[in-house]
C-alpha positions, 0 to 999 in steps of 0.5 A, a space after each residue: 189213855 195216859 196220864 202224861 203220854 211220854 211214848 207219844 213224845 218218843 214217837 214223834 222225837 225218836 230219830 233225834 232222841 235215838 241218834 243222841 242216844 247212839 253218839 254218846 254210846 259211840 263215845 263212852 263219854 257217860 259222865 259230864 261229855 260235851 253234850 252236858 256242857 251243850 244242854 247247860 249252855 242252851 238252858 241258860 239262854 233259853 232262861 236269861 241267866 249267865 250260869 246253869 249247872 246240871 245235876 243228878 235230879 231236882 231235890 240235888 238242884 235245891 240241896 246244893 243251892 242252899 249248900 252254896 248259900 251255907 245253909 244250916 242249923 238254926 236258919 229258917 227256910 220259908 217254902 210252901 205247905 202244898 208242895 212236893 216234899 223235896 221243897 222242904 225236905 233239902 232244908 232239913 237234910 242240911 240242918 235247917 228248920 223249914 217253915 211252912 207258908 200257906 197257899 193261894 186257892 186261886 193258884 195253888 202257890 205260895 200266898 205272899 201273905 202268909 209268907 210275911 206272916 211267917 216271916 213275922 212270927 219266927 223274927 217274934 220268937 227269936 230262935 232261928 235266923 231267917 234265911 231263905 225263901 223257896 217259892 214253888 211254881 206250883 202245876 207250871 204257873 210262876 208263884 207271885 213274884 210281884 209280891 214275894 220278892 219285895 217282902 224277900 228284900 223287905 227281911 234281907 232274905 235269898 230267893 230260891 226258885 223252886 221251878 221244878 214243875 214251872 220250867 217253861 212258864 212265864 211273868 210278862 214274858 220273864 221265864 221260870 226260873 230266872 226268878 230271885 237269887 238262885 233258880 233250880 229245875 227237875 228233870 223227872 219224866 213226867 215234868 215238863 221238860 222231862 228226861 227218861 230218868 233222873 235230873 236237875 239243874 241250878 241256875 245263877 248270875 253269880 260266878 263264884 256260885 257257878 263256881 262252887 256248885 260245879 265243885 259241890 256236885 263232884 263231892 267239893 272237888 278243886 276246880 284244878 285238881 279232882 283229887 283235892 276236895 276242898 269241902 264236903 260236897 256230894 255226887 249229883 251229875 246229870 248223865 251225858 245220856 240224859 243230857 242227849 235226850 234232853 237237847 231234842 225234847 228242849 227244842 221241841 218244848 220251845 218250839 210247840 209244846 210250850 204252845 200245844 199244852 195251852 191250848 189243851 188246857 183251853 180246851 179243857 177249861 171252856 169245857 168245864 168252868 161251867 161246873 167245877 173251879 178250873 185254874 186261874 192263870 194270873 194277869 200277864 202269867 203264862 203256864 206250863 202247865 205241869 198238871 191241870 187241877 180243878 177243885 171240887 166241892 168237897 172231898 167227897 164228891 173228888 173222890 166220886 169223881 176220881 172212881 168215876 173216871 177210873 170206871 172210864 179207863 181214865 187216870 188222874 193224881 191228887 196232888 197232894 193229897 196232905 200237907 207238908 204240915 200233915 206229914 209224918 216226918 214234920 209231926 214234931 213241929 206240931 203244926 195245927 190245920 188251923 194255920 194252913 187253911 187254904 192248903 187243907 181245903 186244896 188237899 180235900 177238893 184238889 184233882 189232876 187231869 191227864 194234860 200233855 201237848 199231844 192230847 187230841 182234842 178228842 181226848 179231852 172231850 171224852 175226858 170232859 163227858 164223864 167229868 160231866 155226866 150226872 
């Protein structure tokens, strides 16, 4: 069994995936061919934004969105504690000072009230300017937009979409990554809409964004003359050859993946809410659902209920297994666990299942009988 079965995807897509692949082959156009401009076009339709910008991964997508806002050092950049590293770590790279904001249990994202408290804090303290607010669509679930964007506009602060893992996923019919200022997504295989290697793609109403992102991600390069870069940028471009794997796995995530990977999490959840804390999907929230994670009692009993499940020849991920607060590389900021309550207890009872559109029914079943073995 797999954890996220992209060779059942393969199978089932493999005359259009190989005869994409054999037309870019067939016309050595490997970096930004048409089919890049193709993919970029339906993606923004398929949003509801004016622009997308495709790029070499995910964590490129939300460097070069700050990059175009002209993030740097002595900004503070606000995204959550119980994410993937990438959604913190682009802020430092260019300088910033991320500030971590604690979650939601009930959905894993960002909790708009920890936010505002952080917000609070760093105008209280005086040493950084608040700048940007990265939510995170957490497990394939849009964060709390309701709530977050208000308190964005409430501080005067840009809203950055970290969609990576929501692509997909809906608020009253408003998708991912059409949310706030600028949106961004990942490629990564495993993720929703997944290539086989690495990608990414930032998505703006904005033309002068659109602009200077398609020039950030050719090294700052002029928009008429390759050879006069006109700022420091860098060298993310999404392979025409990803581009082409892309356009089928797209169509085919729209047309029923989408719906497929629901109803699997039905399955699973009618199954197992009689005994473990299943996900909560919002009031008028659809999922895309990236991971299926329930929560245990305590770790202790996660841990046992993971062995148990590798016992059975059946994966599962923690994610995540520590805080960005916990990390090593943010130690400096001496970040108590007292501050992240929620994010912390999510560390200690948190636990993945496999979830993909073509899990059988079956699957889940078996899946669900050791899960509720005494």
């Amino acid at each position: 069994m797999q954890f996220r079965d992209l060779k059942a995807q393969y199978r089932a897509l493999k005359p259009e995936i190989d005869a994409g692949i054999q037309a870019v082959i067939d016309s050595s156009a490997f970096i930004l061919g048409k089919t890049v401009t193709e993919l970029e076009n339906k993606l923004a339709e398929y949003v509801g934004r004016k622009h997308c910008v495709a790029c070499g991964n995910g964590t490129d997508a939300l460097q070069l969105a700050l990059m175009a806002w002209d993030i740097g050092p002595g900004d503070a950049v606000f995204t959550s504690d119980f994410t993937y590293f990438a959604s913190a770590g682009t802020s430092s790279v260019l300088g910033a000072t991320p500030v971590l904001v604690d979650i939601d249990i009930t959905t894993f994202n960002m909790s708009p009230e920890s936010l505002e408290e952080q917000i609070k804090r760093v105008i209280s303290e005086g040493k950084l300017t608040p700048k940007v607010v990265v939510p995170v669509d957490l497990f394939g679930q849009p964060a709390d937009y309701d709530r977050i964007l208000p308190i964005a506009e409430k501080y005067n602060l840009k809203v950055l979409e970290d969609g990576a893992q929501g692509f997909g996923g809906n608020i009253r019919g408003k998708l991912a990554c059409s949310f706030g200022d600028m949106s961004t997504t990942s490629f990564f295989p495993a993720k929703p809409l997944g290539c086989y290697g690495d990608g990414g793609a930032i998505f703006t109403d904005s033309e002068e964004e659109d602009a200077r992102l398609r020039s950030l991600r050719a090294q700052g390069k002029s928009p008429t003359d390759k050879y006069d870069n006109r700022e420091i940028g860098i060298n993310s471009r999404l392979d025409t050859l990803q581009a082409a794997i892309l356009l089928p796995k797209f169509d085919a995530f729209v047309s029923h993946e989408i719906s497929d990977v629901n109803r699997v999490a039905d399955w699973y959840s009618k199954r197992l809410r009689c005994k473990f804390v299943t996900p909560t999907v919002l009031p008028g929230f659809l999922s895309s659902w990236a991971q299926y994670t329930v929560l245990l009692n305590n770790r202790q009993e996660r841990d046992e209920m993971q062995a148990k499940l590798k016992a059975a020849d059946i994966p599962s991920m923690i994610y995540y297994p520590r805080g960005l607060h916990q990390q090593e590389a943010y130690k400096w900021m001496r970040l108590d666990d007292s501050l992240y309550p929620n994010t912390v207890e999510a560390t200690k009872r948190c636990l993945s299942l496999p979830m993909h559109p073509y899990l059988m029914e079956e699957e889940v079943e078996r899946i669900c009988k050791v899960l509720l073995e005494k």
